[in-house]
C-alpha positions as CSV (number, residue, x, y, z in Angstrom):
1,X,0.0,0.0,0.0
2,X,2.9,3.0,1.3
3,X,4.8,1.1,-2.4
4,X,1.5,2.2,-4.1
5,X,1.4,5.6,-2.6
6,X,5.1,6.4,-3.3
7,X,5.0,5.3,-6.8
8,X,1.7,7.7,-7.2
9,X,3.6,10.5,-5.4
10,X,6.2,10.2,-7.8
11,X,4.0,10.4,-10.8
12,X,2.3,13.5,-9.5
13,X,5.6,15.4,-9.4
14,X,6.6,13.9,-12.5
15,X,3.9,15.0,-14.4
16,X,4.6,17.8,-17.0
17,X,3.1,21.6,-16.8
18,X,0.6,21.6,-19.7
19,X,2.3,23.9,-22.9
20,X,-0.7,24.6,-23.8
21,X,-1.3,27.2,-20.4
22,X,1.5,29.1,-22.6
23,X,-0.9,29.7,-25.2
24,X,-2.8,31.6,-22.7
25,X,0.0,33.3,-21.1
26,X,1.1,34.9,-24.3
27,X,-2.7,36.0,-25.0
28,X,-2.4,37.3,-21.5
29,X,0.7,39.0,-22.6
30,X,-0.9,40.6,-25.6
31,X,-3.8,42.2,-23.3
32,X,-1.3,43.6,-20.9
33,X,-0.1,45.5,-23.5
34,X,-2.8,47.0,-25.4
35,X,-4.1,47.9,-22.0
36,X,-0.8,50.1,-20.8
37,X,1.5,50.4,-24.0
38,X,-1.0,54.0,-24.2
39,X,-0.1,55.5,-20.8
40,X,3.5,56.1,-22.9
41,X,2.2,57.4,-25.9
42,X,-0.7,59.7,-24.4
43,X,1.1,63.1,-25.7
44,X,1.9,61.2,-29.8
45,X,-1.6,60.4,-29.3
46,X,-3.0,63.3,-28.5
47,X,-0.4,65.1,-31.0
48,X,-1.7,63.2,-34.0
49,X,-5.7,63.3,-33.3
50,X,-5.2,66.6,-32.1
51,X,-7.0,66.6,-28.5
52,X,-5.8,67.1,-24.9
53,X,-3.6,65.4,-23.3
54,X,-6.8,64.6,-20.9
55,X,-9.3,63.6,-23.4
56,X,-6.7,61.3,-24.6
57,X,-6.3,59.6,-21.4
58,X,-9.9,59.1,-21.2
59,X,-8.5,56.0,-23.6
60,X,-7.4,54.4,-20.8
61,X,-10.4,55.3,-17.8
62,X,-12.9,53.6,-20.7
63,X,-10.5,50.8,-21.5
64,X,-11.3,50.4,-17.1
65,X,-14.6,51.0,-17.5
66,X,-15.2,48.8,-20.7
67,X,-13.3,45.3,-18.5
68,X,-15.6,46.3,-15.5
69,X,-18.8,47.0,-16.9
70,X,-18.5,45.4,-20.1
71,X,-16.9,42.0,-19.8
72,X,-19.1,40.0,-17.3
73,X,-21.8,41.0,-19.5
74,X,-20.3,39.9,-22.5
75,X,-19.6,36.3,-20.4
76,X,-23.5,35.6,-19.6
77,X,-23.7,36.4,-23.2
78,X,-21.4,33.8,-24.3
79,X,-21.9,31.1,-21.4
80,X,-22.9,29.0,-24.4
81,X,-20.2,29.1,-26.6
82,X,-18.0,26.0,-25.9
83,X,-14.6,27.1,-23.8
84,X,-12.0,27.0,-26.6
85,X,-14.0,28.6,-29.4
86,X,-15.0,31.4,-27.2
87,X,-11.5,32.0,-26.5
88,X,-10.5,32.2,-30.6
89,X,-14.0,34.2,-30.6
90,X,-11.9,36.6,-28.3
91,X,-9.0,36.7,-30.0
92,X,-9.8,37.6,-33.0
93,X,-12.0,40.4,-31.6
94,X,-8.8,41.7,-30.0
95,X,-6.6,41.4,-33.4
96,X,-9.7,43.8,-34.7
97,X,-9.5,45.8,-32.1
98,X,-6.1,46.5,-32.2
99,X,-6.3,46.5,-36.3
100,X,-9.0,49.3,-36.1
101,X,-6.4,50.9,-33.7
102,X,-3.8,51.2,-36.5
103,X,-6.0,52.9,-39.2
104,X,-7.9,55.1,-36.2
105,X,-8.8,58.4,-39.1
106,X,-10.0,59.9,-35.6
107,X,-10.3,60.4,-31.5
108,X,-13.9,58.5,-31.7
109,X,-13.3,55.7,-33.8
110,X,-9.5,55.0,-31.4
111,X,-12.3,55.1,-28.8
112,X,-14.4,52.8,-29.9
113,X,-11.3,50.4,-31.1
114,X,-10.0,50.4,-26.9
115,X,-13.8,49.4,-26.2
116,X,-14.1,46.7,-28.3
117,X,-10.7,45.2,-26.9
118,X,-11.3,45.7,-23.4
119,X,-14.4,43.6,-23.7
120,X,-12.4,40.7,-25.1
121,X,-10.1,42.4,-21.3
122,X,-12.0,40.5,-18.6
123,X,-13.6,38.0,-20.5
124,X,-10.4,36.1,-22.0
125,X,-9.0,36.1,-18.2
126,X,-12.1,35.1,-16.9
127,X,-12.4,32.2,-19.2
128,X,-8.5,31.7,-19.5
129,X,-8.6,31.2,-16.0
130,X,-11.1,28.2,-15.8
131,X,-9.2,26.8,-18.6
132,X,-5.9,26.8,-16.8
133,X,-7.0,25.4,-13.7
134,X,-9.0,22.7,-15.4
135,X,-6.0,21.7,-17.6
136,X,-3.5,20.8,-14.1
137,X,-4.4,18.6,-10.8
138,X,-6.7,20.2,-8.3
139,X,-3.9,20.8,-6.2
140,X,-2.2,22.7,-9.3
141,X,-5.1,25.5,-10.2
142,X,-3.8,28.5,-8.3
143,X,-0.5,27.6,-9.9
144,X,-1.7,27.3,-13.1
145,X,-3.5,30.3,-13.1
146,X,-0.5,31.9,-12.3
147,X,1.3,30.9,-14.9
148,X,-1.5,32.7,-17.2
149,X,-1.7,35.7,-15.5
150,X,2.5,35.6,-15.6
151,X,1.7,36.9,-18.9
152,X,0.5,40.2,-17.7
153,X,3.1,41.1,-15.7
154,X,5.4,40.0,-18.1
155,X,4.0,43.0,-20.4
156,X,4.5,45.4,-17.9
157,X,8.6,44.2,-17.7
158,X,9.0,44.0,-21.2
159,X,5.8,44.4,-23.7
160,X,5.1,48.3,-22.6
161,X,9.0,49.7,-22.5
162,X,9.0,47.7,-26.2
163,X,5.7,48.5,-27.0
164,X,6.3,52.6,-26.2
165,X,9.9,52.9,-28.1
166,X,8.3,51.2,-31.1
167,X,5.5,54.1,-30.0
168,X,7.6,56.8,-30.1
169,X,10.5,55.5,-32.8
170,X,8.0,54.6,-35.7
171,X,4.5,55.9,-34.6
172,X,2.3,55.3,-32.3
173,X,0.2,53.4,-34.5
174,X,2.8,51.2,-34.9
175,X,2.9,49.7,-31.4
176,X,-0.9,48.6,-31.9
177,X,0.4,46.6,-35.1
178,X,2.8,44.9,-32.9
179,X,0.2,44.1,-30.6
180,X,-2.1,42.9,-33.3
181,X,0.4,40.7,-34.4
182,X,1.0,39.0,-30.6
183,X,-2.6,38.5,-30.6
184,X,-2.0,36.4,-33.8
185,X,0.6,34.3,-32.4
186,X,-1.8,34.2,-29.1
187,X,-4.3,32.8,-31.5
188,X,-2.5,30.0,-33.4
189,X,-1.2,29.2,-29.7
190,X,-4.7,28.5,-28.6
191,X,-5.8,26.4,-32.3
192,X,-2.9,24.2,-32.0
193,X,-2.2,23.5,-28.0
194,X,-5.3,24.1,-26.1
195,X,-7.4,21.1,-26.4
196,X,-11.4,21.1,-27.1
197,X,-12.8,20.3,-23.1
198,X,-15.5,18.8,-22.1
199,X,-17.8,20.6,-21.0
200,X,-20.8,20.0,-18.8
201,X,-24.3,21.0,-19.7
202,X,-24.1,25.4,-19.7
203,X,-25.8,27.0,-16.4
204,X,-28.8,29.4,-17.9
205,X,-28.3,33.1,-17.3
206,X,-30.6,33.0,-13.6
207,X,-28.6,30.5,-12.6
208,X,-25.4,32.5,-13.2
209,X,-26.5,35.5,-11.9
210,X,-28.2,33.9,-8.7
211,X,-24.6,32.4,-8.4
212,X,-23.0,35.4,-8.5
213,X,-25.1,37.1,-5.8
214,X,-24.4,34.9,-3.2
215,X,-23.7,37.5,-0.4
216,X,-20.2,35.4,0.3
217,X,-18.9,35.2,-3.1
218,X,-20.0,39.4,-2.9
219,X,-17.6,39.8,0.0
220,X,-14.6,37.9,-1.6
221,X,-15.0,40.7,-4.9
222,X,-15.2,43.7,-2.3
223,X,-12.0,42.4,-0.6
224,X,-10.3,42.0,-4.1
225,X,-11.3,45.3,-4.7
226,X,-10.0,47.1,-1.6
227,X,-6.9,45.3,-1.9
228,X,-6.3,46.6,-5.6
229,X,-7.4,50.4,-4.3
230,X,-4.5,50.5,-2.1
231,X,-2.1,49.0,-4.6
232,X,-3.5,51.8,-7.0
233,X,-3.7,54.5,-4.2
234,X,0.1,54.7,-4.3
235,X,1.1,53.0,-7.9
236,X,-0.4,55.6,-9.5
237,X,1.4,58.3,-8.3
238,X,4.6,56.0,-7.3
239,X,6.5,58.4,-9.7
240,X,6.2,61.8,-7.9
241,X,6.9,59.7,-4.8
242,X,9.8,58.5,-6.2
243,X,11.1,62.0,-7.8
244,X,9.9,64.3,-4.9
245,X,10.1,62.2,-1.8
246,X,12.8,59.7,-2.8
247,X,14.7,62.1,-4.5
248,X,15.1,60.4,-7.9
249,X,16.0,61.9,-11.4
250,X,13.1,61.3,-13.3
251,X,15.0,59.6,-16.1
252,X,15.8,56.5,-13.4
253,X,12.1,56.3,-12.0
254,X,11.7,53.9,-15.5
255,X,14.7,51.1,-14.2
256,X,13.0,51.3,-10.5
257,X,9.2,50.4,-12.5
258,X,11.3,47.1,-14.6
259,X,12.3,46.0,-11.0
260,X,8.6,46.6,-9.1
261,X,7.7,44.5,-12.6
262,X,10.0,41.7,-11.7
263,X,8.9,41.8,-8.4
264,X,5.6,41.6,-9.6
265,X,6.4,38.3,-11.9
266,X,8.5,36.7,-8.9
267,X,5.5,37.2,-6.5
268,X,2.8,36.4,-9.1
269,X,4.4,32.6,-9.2
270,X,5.5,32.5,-5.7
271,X,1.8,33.4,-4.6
272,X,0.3,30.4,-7.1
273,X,2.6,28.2,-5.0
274,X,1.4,29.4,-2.0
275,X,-2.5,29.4,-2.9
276,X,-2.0,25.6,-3.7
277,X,-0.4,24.7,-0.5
278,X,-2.6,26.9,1.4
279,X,-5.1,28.8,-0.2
280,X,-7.0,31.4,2.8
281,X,-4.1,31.5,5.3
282,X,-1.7,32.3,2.5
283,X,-3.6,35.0,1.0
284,X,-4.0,36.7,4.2
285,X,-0.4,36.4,5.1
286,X,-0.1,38.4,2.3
287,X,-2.5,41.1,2.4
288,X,-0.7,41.5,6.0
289,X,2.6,41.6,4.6
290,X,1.6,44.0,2.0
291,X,-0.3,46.3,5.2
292,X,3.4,46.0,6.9
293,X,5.6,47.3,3.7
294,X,3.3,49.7,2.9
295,X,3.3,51.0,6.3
296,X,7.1,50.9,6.5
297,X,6.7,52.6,2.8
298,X,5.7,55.7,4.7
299,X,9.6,55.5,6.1
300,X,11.8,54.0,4.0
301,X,10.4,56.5,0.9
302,X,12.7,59.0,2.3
303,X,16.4,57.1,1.4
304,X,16.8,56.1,-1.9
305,X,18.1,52.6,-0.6
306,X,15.5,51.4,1.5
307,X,12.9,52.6,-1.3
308,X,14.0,50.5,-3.9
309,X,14.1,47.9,-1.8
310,X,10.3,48.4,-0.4
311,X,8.8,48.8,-4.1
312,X,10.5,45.4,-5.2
313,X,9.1,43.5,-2.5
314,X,5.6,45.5,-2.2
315,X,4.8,44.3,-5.6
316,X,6.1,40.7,-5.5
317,X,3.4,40.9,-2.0
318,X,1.1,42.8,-3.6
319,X,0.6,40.6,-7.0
320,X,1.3,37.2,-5.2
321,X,-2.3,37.6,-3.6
322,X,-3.8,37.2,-6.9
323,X,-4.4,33.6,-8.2
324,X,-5.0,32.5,-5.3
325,X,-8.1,35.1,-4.6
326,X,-9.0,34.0,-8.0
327,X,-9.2,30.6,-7.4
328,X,-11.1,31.3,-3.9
329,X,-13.8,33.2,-6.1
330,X,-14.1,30.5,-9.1
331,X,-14.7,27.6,-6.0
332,X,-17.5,29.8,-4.8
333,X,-19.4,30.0,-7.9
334,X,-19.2,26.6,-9.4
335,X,-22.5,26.8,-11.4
336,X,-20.9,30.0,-13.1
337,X,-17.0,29.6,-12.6
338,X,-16.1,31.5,-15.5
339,X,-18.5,34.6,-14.8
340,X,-17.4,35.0,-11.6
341,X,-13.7,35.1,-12.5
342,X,-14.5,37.4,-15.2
343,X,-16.5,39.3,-12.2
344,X,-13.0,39.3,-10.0
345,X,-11.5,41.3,-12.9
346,X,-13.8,43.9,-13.1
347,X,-14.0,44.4,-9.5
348,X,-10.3,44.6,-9.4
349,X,-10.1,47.2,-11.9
350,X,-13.1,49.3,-10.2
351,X,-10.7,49.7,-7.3
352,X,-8.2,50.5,-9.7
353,X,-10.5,53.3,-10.1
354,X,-11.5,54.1,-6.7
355,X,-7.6,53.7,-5.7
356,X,-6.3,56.6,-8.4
357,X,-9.3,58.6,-6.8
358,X,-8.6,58.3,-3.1
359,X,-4.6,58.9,-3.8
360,X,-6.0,62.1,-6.3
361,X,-7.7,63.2,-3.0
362,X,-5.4,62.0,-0.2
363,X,-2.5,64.4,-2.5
364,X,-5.0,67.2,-2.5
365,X,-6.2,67.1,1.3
366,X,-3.2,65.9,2.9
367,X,0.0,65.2,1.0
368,X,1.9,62.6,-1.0
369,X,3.9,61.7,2.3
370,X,0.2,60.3,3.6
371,X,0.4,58.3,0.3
372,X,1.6,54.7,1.4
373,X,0.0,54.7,4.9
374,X,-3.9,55.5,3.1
375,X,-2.5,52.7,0.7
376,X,-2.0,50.6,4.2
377,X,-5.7,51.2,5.8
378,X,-7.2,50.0,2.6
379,X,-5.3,46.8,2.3
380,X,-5.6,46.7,5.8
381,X,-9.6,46.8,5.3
382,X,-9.5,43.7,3.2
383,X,-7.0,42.1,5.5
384,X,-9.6,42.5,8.2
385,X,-12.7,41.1,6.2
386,X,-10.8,37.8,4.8
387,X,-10.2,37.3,8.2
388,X,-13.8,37.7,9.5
389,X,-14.6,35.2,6.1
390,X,-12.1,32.6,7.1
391,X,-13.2,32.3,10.6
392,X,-16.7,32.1,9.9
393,X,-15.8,29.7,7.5
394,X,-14.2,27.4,10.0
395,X,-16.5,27.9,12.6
396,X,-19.5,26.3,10.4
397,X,-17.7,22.9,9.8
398,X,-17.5,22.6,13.3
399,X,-20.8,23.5,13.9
């Protein structure tokens, strides 16, 4: 019997990681950068179509607006579409996207061109995600769905920097053909590796929605949310902290981003790792890790040193807590997995939203010192109701 056992364990760390979650990682990869390649190219933007620099970055508050709103309707929509053909669906809606992108004659039809991709946004995570996590062992989905979203941060290290000096070298159009083009490889990636699933009988759109509402599943997307407002509360104004607090040339604040990104990638896998060998207590271990470097933040921000050193290992903290809150969320809406992963994304990017606002106002009212500690409270919020989730959750076995 122990023989038996052994010679299974083996197996099970024998067993290979599935290429085809690659597929997804490089679609992944393709979305990261449509969605942040324009935060470098606002003023060519703007330049060419001739508007404000502000009306041009209503292209990215839409782009928010479109994943939140847009893409878990889009997913009821779709909840019949078989898994894999949805996903090519997707795809090619983004290589559109982008395409319309290139030829843009004007600021409305660019609008409508960052819509139309950041509804393919939530929806190709959201259904990426049940994909990944139904390709591995049980024990392997918060890994897995790591290795997809690795694709995301991934952009942010290498896809925007490449994406903005093609931007700025050879136009700014330019940098959506290149990302038109990664959705094409994303797309023969998920033809030739991702297999056709099996898939059981599709929940009707009641039953999605009345798995959705569940007022627990409800409390898991408002802690997602708070987390990502104070991540946002301070990365989106991480620059003048860096320049006016930290005392950086501006010229170097781009090298100390590359490194938050590899922190990011570093804790993204880490954190998969950690959600499969325990899911709850690991994510919040590190929503309190995340409260602690963000309070020391408020400190070390004033020496250069110690700075660099907080914003590498606030963002591998802050982006490990990811798959495994996304895994949490798909288990508690098994009649509707892929909606309510889809649903995790767009509350993530509201507080995206809500975190840009509260640092706008927290600069305003009290000053960009206050920055990390606000950033603190509101992880510290969502610290404090996982932990009133977990418990209860224990305490009803037992009962």
């Amino acid at each position: 019997m122990e023989l038996s056992q052994s010679v299974t364990r083996k197996q099970a760390v024998k067993e290979p990681f599935p290429i085809s979650i690659l597929s997804l990682t490089v679609g992944a990869f393709a979305i990261g950068m449509t969605e942040f390649v324009i935060m470098g190219l606002l003023p060519n933007v703007a330049e060419d179509l001739h508007v404000s620099i502000s009306s041009a970055g209503q292209l990215i508050t839409m782009y928010a607006l479109g994943v939140a709103i847009g893409a878990p309707i889009l997913t009821v929509l779709t909840h019949r579409i078989p898994q894999k053909k949805l996903l090519l669906l997707l795809m090619v809606l983004f290589i559109i996207g982008n395409g319309i992108s290139v030829i843009a004659p004007n600021y409305a039809v660019l609008m409508g061109a960052r819509i139309i991709t950041a509804l393919t946004h939530g929806t190709f995570f959201g259904v990426g995600a049940v994909i990944a996590s139904s390709l591995v062992r049980p024990d392997k989905r918060a890994g897995a769905v790591s290795i997809m979203m690795a694709g995301l941060t991934i952009a942010n290290i290498i896809g925007v920097p490449l994406g903005t000096f093609i931007g700025q070298n050879m136009g700014w159009r330019s940098s959506f053909g290149a990302i038109a083009i990664m959705g094409v490889i994303a797309l023969v990636g998920i033809v030739i590796f991702i297999p056709k699933l099996r898939q059981e009988k599709p929940a009707s759109i009641v039953q999605q929605i009345s798995a959705l509402i569940k007022p627990k599943l409800l409390l898991y997307l408002l802690i997602g949310a708070l987390g990502n407002a104070g991540l946002f509360a301070v990365f989106t104004y991480i620059t003048p902290l860096l320049v006016q607090v930290a005392g950086f040339a501006e010229h170097n604040v781009t090298w100390i981003l590359v490194l938050f990104g590899i922190g990011v990638t570093i804790g993204n896998i880490v954190g998969g790792k950690l959600a499969d060998w325990k899911l709850m207590p690991s994510v919040l271990g590190l929503y309190f890790t995340i409260c602690v470097l963000l309070t020391l933040f408020t400190f070390t921000i004033h020496n250069p040193i110690t700075a660099v050193i907080t914003v590498f290992l606030w963002g591998a903290a802050a982006f490990a807590v990811f798959p495994g809150l996304q895994v949490r969320v798909m288990s508690l809406a098994q009649a509707a997995p892929a909606l309510a992963s889809t649903s995790s994304h767009s509350a993530g990017n509201l507080g995206n939203a809500a975190g840009a606002f509260i640092g706008g106002w927290v600069i305003t009212h009290l000053s960009i010192n206050a920055l990390p500690w606000v950033g603190a409270l509101l992880v510290g919020a969502a610290l404090l109701l996982g932990l009133a989730c977990y418990m209860t959750e224990r305490k009803q076995p037992a009962a």
